[in-house]
ZATOR-373395 format. One record per residue (C-alpha): x, y, z; residue number from 1; residue in one letter; chain. Coordinates in steps of 0.5 Angstrom, whole numbers, plus 2048, in hexadecimal, padded with zeros to 3 digits. Each point is the difference from the previous one (the first is absolute). Example, Ala and Ser with C-alpha at 12.3 -4.5 7.8 and 13.67 -1.06 7.14 Angstrom:
residues 2
SITE,X,Y,Z,num,residuo,cadena
SITE,819,7F7,810,1,a,A
SITE,802,807,7FE,2,s,A
END
This chain:
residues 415
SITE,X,Y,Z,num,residuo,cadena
SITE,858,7D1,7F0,1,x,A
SITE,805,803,7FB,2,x,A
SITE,800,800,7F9,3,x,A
SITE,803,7FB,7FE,4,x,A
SITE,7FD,7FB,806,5,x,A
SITE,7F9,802,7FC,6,x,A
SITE,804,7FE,7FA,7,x,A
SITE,801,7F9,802,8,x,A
SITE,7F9,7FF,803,9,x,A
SITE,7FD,802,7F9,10,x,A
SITE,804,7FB,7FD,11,x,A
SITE,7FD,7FB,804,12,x,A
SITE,7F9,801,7FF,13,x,A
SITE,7FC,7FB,7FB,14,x,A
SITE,7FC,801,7FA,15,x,A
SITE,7F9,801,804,16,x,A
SITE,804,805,805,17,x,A
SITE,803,805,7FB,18,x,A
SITE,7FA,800,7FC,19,x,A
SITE,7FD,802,807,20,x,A
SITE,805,806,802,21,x,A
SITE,800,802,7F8,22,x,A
SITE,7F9,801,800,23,x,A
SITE,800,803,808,24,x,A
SITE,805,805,7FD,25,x,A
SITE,7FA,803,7FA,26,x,A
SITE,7FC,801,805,27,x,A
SITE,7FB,7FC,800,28,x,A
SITE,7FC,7FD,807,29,x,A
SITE,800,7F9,803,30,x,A
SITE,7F9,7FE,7FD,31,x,A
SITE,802,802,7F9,32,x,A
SITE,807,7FD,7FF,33,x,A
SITE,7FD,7F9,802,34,x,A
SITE,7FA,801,7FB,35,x,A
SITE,805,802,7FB,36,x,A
SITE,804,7FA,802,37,x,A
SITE,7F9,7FC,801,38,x,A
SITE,803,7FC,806,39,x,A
SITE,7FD,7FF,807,40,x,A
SITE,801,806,805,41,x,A
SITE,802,7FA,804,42,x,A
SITE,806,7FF,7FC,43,x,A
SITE,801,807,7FF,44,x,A
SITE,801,801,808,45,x,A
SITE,804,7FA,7FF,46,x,A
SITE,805,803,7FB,47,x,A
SITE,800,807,804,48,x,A
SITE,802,7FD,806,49,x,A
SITE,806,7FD,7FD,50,x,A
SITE,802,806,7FC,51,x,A
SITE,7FF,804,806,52,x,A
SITE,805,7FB,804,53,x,A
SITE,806,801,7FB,54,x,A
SITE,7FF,806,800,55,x,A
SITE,800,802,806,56,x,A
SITE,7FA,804,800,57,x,A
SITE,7FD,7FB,805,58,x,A
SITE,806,804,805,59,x,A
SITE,7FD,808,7FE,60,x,A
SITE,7FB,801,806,61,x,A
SITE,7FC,806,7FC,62,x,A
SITE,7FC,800,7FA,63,x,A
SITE,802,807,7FD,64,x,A
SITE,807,7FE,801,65,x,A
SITE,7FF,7F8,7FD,66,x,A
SITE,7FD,804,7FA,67,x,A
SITE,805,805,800,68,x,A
SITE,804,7FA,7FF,69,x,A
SITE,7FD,7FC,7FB,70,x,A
SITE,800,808,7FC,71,x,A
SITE,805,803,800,72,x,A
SITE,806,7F9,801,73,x,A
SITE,7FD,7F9,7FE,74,x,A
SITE,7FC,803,7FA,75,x,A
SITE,806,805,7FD,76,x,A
SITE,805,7FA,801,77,x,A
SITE,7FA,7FB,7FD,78,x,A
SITE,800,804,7FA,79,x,A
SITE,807,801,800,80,x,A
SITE,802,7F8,800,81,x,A
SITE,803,7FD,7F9,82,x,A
SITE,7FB,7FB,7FD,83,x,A
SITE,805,7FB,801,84,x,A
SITE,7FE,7FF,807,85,x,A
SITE,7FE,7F8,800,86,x,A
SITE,7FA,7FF,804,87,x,A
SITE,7FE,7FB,804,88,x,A
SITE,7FB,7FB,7FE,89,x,A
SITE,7F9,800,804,90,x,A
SITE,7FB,7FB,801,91,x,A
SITE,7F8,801,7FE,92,x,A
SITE,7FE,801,806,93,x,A
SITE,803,800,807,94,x,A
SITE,801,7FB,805,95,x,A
SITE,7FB,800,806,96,x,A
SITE,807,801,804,97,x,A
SITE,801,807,7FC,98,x,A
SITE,7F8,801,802,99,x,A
SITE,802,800,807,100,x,A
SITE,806,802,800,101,x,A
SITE,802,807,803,102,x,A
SITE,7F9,803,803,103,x,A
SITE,804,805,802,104,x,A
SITE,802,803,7F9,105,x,A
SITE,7F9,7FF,7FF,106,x,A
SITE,7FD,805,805,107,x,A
SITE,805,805,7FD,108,x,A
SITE,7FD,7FE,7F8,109,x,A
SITE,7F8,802,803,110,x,A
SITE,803,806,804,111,x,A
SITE,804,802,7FA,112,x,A
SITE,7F9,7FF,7FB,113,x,A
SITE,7FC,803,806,114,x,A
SITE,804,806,800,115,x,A
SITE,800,801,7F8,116,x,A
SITE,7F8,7FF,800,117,x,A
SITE,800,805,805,118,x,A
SITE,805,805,7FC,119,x,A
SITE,7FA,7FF,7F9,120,x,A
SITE,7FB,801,805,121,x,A
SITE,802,807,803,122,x,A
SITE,803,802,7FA,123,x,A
SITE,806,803,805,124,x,A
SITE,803,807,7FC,125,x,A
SITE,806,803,802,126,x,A
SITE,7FF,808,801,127,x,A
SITE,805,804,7FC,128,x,A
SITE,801,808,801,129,x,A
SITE,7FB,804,7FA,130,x,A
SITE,805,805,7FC,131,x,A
SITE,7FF,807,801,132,x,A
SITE,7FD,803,7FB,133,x,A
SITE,802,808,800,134,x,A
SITE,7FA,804,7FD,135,x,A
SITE,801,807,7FD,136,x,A
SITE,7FC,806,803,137,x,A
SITE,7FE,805,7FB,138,x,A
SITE,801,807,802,139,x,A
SITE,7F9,803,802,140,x,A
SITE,7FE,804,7FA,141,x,A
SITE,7FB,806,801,142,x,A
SITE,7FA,800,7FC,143,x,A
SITE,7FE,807,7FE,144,x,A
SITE,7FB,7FE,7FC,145,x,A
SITE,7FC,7FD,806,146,x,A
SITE,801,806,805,147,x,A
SITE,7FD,805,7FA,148,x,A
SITE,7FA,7FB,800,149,x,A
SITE,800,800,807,150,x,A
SITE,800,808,800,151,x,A
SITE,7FA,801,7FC,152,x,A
SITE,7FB,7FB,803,153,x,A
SITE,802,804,806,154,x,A
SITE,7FF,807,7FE,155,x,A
SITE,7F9,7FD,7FC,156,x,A
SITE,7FE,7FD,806,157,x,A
SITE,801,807,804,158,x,A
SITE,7FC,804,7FA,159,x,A
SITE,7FB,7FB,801,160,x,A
SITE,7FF,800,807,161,x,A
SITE,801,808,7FF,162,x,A
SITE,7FA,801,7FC,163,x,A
SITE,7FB,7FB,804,164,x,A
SITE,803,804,805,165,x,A
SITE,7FD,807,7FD,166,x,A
SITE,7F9,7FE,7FC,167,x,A
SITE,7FE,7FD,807,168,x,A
SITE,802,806,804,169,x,A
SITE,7FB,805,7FC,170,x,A
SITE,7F9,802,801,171,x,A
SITE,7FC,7FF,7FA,172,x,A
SITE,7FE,806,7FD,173,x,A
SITE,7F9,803,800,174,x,A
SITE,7FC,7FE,7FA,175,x,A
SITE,7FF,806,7FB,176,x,A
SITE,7FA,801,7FB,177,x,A
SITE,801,803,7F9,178,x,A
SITE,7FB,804,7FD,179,x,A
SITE,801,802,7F8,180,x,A
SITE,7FE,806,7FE,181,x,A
SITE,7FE,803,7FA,182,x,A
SITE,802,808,7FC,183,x,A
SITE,7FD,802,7FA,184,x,A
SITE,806,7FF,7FD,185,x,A
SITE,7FF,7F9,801,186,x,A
SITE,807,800,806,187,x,A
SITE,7FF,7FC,805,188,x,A
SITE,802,801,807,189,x,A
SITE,801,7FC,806,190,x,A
SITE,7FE,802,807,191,x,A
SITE,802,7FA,805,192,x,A
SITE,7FB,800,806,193,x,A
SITE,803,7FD,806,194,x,A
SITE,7FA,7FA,803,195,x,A
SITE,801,800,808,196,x,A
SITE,801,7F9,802,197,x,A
SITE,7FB,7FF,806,198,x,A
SITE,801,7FC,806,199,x,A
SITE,7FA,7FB,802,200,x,A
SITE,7FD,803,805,201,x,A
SITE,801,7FA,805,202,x,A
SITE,802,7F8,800,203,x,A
SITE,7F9,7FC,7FC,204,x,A
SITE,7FE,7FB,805,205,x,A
SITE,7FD,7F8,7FD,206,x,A
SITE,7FB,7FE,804,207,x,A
SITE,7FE,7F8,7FF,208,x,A
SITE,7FA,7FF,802,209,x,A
SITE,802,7F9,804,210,x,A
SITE,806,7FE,802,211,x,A
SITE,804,7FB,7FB,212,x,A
SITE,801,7F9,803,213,x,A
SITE,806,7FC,7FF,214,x,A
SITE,800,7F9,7FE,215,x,A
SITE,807,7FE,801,216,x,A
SITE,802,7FA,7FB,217,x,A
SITE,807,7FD,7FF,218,x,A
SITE,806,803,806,219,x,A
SITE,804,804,7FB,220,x,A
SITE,808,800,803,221,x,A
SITE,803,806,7FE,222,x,A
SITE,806,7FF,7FC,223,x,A
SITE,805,803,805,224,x,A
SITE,7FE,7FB,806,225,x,A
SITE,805,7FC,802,226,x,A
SITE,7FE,7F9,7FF,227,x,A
SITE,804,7FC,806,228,x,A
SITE,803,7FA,7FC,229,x,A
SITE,7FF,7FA,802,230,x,A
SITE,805,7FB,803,231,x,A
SITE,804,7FC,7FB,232,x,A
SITE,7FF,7F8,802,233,x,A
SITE,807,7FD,802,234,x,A
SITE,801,7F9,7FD,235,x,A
SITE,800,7FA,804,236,x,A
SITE,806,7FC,802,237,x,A
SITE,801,7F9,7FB,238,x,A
SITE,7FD,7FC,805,239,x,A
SITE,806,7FB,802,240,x,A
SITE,7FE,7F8,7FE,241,x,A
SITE,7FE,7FD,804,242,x,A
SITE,802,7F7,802,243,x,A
SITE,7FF,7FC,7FE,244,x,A
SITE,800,801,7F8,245,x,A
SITE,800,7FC,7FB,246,x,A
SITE,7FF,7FE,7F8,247,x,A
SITE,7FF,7FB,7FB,248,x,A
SITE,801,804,7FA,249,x,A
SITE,7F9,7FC,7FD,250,x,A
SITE,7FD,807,7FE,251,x,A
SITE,807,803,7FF,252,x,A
SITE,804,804,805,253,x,A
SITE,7FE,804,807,254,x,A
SITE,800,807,7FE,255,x,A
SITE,806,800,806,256,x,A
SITE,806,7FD,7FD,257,x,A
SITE,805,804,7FD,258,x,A
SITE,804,7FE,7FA,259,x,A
SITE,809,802,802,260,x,A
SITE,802,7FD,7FA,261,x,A
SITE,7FD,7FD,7FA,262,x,A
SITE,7FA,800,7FD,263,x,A
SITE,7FB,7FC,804,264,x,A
SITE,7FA,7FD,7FE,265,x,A
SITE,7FB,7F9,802,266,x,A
SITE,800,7FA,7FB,267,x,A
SITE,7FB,7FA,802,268,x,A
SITE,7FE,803,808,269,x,A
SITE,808,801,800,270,x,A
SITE,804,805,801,271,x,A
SITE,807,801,7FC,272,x,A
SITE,803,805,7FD,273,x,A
SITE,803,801,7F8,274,x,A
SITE,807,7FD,7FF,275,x,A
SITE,807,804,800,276,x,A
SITE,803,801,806,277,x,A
SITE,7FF,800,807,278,x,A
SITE,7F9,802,802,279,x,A
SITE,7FD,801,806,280,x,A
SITE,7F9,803,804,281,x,A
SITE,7FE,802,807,282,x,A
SITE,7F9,7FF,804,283,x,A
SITE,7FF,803,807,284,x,A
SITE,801,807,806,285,x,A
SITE,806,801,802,286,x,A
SITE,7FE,7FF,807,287,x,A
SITE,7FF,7F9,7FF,288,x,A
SITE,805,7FD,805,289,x,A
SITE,7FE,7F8,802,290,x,A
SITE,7FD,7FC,7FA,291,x,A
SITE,801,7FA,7FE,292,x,A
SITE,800,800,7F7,293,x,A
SITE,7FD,7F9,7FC,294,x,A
SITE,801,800,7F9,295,x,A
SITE,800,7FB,7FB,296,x,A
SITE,806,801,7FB,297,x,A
SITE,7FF,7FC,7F9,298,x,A
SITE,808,800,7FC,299,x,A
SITE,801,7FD,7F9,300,x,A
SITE,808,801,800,301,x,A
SITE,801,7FF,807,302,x,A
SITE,807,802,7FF,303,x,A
SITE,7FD,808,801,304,x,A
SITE,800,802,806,305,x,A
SITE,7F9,802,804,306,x,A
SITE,800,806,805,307,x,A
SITE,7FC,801,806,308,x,A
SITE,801,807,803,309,x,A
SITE,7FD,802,807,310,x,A
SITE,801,806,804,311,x,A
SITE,801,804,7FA,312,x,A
SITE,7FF,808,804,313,x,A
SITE,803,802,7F9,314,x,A
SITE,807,802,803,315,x,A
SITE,801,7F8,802,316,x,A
SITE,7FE,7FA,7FF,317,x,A
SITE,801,7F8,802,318,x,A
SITE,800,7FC,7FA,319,x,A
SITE,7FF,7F8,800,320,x,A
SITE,803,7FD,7F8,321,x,A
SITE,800,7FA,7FE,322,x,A
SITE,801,7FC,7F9,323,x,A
SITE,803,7F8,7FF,324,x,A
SITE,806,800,803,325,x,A
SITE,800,805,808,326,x,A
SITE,7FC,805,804,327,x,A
SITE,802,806,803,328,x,A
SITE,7FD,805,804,329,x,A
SITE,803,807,7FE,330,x,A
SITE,7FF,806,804,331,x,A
SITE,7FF,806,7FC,332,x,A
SITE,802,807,804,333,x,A
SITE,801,807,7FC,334,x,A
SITE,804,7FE,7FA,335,x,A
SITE,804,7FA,803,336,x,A
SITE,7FD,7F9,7FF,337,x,A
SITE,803,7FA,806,338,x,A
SITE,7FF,7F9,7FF,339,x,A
SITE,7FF,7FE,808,340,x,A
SITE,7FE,7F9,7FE,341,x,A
SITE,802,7FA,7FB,342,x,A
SITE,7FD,7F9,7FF,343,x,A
SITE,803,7FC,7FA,344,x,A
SITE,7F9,7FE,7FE,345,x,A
SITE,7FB,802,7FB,346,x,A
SITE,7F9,800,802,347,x,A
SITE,7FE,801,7F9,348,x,A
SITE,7FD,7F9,7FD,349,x,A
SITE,803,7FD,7FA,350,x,A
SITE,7FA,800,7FA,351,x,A
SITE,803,7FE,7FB,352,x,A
SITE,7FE,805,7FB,353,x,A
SITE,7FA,7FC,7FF,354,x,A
SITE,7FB,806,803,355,x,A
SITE,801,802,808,356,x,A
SITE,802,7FE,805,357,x,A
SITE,7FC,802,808,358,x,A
SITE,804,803,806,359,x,A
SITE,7FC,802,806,360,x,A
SITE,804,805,804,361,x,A
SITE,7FE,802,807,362,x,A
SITE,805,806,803,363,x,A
SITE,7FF,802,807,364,x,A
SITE,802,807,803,365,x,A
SITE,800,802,807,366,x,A
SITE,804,804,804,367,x,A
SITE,807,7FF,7FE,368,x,A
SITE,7FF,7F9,7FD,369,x,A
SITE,800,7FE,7F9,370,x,A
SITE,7FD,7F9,7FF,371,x,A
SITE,7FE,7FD,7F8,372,x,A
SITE,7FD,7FA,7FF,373,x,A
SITE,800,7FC,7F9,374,x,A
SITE,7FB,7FB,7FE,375,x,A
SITE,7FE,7FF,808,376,x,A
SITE,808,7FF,802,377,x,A
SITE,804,805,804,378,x,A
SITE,804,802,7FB,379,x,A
SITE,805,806,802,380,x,A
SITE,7FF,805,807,381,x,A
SITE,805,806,802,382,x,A
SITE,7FE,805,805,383,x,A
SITE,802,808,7FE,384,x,A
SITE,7FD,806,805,385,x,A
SITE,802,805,7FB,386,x,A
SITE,7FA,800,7FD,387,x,A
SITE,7F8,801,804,388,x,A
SITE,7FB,801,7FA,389,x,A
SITE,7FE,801,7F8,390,x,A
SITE,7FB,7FC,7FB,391,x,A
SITE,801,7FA,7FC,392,x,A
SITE,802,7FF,7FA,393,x,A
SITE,802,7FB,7F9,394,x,A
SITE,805,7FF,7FC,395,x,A
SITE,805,7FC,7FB,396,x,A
SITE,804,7FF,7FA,397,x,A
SITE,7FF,7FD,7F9,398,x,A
SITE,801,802,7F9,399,x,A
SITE,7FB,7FD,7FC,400,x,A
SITE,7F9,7FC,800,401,x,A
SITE,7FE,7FD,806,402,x,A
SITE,801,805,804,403,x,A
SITE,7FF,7FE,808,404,x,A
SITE,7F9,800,804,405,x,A
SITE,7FD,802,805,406,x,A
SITE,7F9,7FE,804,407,x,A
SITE,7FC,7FE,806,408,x,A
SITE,805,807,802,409,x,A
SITE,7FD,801,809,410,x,A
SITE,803,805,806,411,x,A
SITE,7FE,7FE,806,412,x,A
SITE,802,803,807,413,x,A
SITE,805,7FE,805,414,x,A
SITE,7FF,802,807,415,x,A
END
C-alpha cells in the first residue's frame, strides 16, 4: 500500500484501534498493552484482526516485513497525523461476530506475537565489524645497564669456578713442627722440623661377632619411583527416563521438570508459575516417541490461553493452544511457527472469576497423528510427519494473580 492508502486506513481506525496501534509503535508487547489497556486478550485478538484488515497487514506474508511495515510506514505517518482526525466510535466490547470473525488474521497475530517472545528469548544481535585500532610499536632500546650486570655475574662465576678449580687440584702440604730456641741474648730462632705423614700400613678391618638381622618394617618407596596413575573414573551417562512418569506435585516438584520461561513453583499440590508473561516448563527424554499426556488444567481467566507442547527436541515442537473462544495446533520448525489446524472453540471453561474452573486434557501422539481430547470429548486432530520425538512440556499467559494450574500431570506410552 501506499502512503496515502495507509493515510486512509488510519483515518478509519476507532478509538480502541488507534490506542492499540499507538501503543504497539512504543514498543511495547501484546500482554502489556491489554494490561495497560486492562481489557481482555479476547477483545485484544478482536481489535487487532480489524486493525490488521484495514490495514492490510493481513495481506503481508512475512513477519519481519509486517514489522517492517508497522516501524517504519504506519508508525511514522500515525505520528505524523493532524490531531484533528475524527475517530470513529468503539463499542466497550466486541460482538461475538467480531470474536469469530477473520481466524485467519488471528493465526497471523500469535504468529506475529510468537515471533516477538522468540526475538526477547534469544536476544538476537546484529554483528557489526570491530574497528581497527593501530597500536605503536616502541623502537627497541638497548639496555646497557643490563648487559654490564650480565657481564660481571659471568666473569664472577668464571673466577669462582676458577678458584675451586685450584684449591682442589692441590696436595695438602706436609704438617710442619716449630721449635723455639733460645741465645743468651735473649733472641729467638726458628727452626721449622718437617713431620713425615705416615701412610697406614694397611685398610683396619671390623669384625662383628654375629651377623645383624634385619627386621624389615614399612615398604619405604624411593621417591623417584614412578607410581602408575590410576585410571580417572569416566562419569555415567544420565540415564534416559524412563514411561510412565508421572507427578502430583503434592511435595513439590519432580527434580525432572525444567522451567523455559518464568519463575515455577508448587501452591497447594499444584504447579503453577509467577504472573507476568508467557511461562512454560518441560518434562521428559528426547527419545520419547508415542505417548499419551493427562493433565488437569485449572484457569480463572479463561480468556488466556493454556499450551500443551510435545515432541519438543528443542529445535522443534508440536504445541496444542487453547483459551475461551478457538484451538490450534501449531507446528513449531526452527524459528517459524505454522498453524496446521484451527477450530473455533475454546476448551477453556468459563469461571466466572469466582475461584478456578477444571479442564481435563488428554493428548495423544503416534506416529504422524496428533489427537487432543478436552473434558473427555475429541477436540481438534491433525497429522504432521515433521516431527519423530521430544519431552513435554506446560505453558500459558497471564499478567496478574491467579495464575493458571496444573495437576494430576501422566505420560503414558503408546505402542
Amino acid at each position: 500500500m501506499s502512503d496515502d492508502s495507509y493515510r486512509e486506513a488510519l483515518r478509519k481506525l476507532n478509538e480502541r484501534e488507534r490506542q492499540i496501534l499507538e501503543l504497539k509503535c512504543q514498543g511495547l508487547t501484546d500482554e502489556k498493552i491489554w494490561g495497560k489497556m486492562n481489557i481482555s486478550e479476547g477483545t485484544y485478538n478482536a481489535s487487532v484482526k480489524l486493525l490488521y484488515v484495514k490495514l492490510g497487514l493481513d495481506l503481508i506474508t512475512s513477519y519481519k516485513e509486517r514489522k517492517e511495515t508497522i516501524k517504519k510506514s504506519i508508525c511514522h505517518l500515525l505520528s505524523a497525523q493532524e490531531n484533528s482526525t475524527v475517530l470513529e466510535s468503539v463499542s466497550p466490547e466486541p460482538s461475538q461476530e467480531e470474536l469469530s470473525s477473520h481466524p485467519e488474521v488471528l493465526a497471523i497475530i500469535l504468529q506475529d506475537r510468537l515471533e516477538e517472545e522468540r526475538e526477547k528469548r534469544n536476544e538476537i544481535v546484529v554483528d557489526t565489524p570491530n574497528p581497527i585500532i593501530k597500536i605503536p610499536v616502541p623502537k627497541p632500546r638497548i639496555r646497557w645497564d643490563r648487559i654490564f650486570l650480565f657481564g660481571f655475574l659471568v666473569l664472577l662465576f668464571l673466577g669462582m669456578a676458577g678458584t675451586i678449580g685450584y684449591l682442589l687440584g692441590n696436595k695438602k702440604p706436609a704438617q710442619q713442627a716449630i721449635v723455639v730456641t733460645a741465645t743468651p741474648n735473649q733472641q729467638m730462632t726458628k727452626t721449622a722440623l718437617a713431620i713425615p705423614v705416615v701412610p697406614p700400613t694397611s685398610t683396619p678391618t671390623i669384625t662383628l661377632a654375629t651377623s645383624p638381622t634385619i627386621i624389615p618394617t614399612d615398604t619405604i618407596v624411593p621417591t623417584d619411583t614412578e607410581i602408575p596413575p590410576t585410571d580417572t573414573p569416566v562419569p555415567s551417562p544420565t540415564p534416559e527416563i524412563k514411561l510412565p512418569f508421572t507427578d502430583n506435585f503434592d511435595s513439590g516438584m519432580n527434580s525432572n521438570w525444567v522451567p523455559v520461561l518464568g519463575t515455577w513453583r508448587t501452591v497447594n499440590g499444584q504447579l503453577t508459575a509467577d504472573p507476568g508473561g508467557y511461562s512454560e516448563i518441560s518434562v521428559g527424554d528426547g527419545n520419547w516417541t508415542n505417548y499419551a499426556v493427562d493433565v488437569d488444567v485449572f484457569n480463572y481467566d479463561h480468556n488466556y490461553e493454556v499450551s500443551v507442547i510435545v515432541r519438543d527436541s528443542g529445535s522443534g515442537s508440536m504445541i496444542l493452544r487453547t483459551n475461551c473462544c478457538d484451538t490450534n495446533w501449531i507446528l513449531v520448525n526452527g524459528i517459524e511457527n505454522k498453524q496446521i489446524a484451527h477450530l473455533d472453540k475454546g476448551g477453556l471453561t468459563y469461571s466466572g472469576f469466582n475461584g478456578f474452573a477444571k479442564d481435563h486434557f488428554h493428548i495423544e501422539v503416534s506416529g504422524n497423528n496428533y489427537t487432543a481430547y478436552i473434558d473427555g470429548k475429541l477436540f481438534l486432530e491433525v497429522q504432521d510427519s515433521t516431527l519423530t520425538n521430544g519431552r513435554v512440556g506446560l505453558g500459558f499467559s497471564y499478567p496478574s494473580d491467579n495464575t493458571d494450574r496444573f495437576d494430576n500431570f501422566k505420560v503414558s506410552p503408546l505402542p
